[in-house]
C-alpha positions in Angstrom: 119.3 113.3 70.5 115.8 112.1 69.6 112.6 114.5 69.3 111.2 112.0 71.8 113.6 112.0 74.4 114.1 115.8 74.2 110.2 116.5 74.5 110.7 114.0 77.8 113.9 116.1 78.8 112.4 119.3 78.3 109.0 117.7 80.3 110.6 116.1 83.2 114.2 118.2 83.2 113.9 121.1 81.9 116.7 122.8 83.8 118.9 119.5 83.4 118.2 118.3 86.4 115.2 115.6 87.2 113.9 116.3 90.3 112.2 113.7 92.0 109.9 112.9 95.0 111.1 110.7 97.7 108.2 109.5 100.0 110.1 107.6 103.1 106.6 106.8 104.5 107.2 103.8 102.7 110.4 101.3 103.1 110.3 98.8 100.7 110.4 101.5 98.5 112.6 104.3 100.0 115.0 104.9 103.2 117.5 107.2 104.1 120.5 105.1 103.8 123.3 105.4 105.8 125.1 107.9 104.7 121.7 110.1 105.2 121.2 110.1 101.3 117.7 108.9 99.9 118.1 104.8 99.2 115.4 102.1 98.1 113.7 100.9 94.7 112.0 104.2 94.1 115.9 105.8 94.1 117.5 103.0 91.7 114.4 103.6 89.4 115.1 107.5 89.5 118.5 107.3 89.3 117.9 105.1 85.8 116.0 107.2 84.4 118.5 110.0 85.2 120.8 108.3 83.5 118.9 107.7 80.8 118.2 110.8 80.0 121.8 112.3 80.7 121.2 114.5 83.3 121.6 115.3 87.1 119.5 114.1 89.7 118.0 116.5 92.7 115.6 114.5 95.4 112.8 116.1 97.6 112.6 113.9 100.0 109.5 113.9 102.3 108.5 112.0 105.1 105.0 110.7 103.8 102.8 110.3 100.7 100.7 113.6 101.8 103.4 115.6 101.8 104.7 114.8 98.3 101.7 115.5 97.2 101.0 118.4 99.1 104.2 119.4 97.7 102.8 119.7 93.9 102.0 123.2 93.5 105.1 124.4 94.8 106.9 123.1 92.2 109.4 120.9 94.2 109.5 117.7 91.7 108.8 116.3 88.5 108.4 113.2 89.0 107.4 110.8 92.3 106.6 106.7 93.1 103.1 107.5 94.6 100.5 104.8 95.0 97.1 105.7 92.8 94.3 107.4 95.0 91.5 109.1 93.2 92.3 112.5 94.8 96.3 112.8 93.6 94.6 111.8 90.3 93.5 115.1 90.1 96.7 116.7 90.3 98.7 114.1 88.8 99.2 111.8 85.8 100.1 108.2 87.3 101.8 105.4 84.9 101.2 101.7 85.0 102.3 100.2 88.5 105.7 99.5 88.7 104.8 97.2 91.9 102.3 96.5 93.2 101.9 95.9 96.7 99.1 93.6 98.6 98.3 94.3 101.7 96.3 92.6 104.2 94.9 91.5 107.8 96.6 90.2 110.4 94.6 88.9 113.2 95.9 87.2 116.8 96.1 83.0 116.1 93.0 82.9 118.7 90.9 85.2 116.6 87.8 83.1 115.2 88.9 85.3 111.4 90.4 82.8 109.4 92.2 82.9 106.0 89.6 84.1 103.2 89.6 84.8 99.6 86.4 86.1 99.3 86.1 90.2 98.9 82.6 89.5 101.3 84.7 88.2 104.4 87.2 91.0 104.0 84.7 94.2 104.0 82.7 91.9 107.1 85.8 91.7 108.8 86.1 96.0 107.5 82.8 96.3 109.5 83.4 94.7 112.3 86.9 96.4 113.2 85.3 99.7 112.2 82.7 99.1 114.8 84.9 98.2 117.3 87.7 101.0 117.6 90.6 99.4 119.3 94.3 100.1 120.0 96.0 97.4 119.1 99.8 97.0 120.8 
């Protein structure tokens, strides 16, 4: 075995186990599947690395990004599919994006909003729905 992949071994498994951080607040990424077993993109992409490194796989799974990373001190994971936020970046050492996910406004076909590019319309249209707390349905 390498010096590299031990020092990632010894890093991420040190007990020979990778446990990992399943957040099922999002489901593109991660569901329970149906045999109540964590399932999704963020599983395959553990389960690889796993592999990789020759050793066994443990999840902590958690119903929400919050949780996982209220979960950091305690020691419950090594590794988890979080998206970048300034205040986990104090706690935690994020990678490249391994997707990256847009997200955007959806307004009724009678609202006067139309499709935008412009980063102006989008915090106007911020404004005005912050100004106007509303329960959708």
């Amino acid at each position: 075995m390498s010096d590299d992949k031990s020092a990632v071994i010894e890093a991420l498994a040190p007990h020979g186990r990778l446990r990992v951080a399943i957040n099922y607040g999002n489901i593109v990424l991660a569901q329970r599947g149906k045999d109540g077993e964590p399932a999704g993109v963020s599983v395959a992409l553990a389960r690889a690395l796993a592999s990789e490194l020759d050793v066994a796989i443990e999840f902590a799974t958690f119903d929400g990004a919050g949780d996982v990373f209220a979960a950091i001190d305690d020691d419950a994971w090594r590794i988890g599919f979080l998206a970048r936020d300034p205040v986990r970046a104090e706690k935690i050492h994020f990678t490249a994006p391994y997707v990256i996910i847009e997200g955007t406004y959806l307004v009724p076909e009678s609202s006067p909003f139309r499709i935008s590019t412009s980063w102006t319309w989008m915090t106007s249209v911020s404004r005005w729905a912050r100004a106007r707390p509303t329960t959708f349905t």
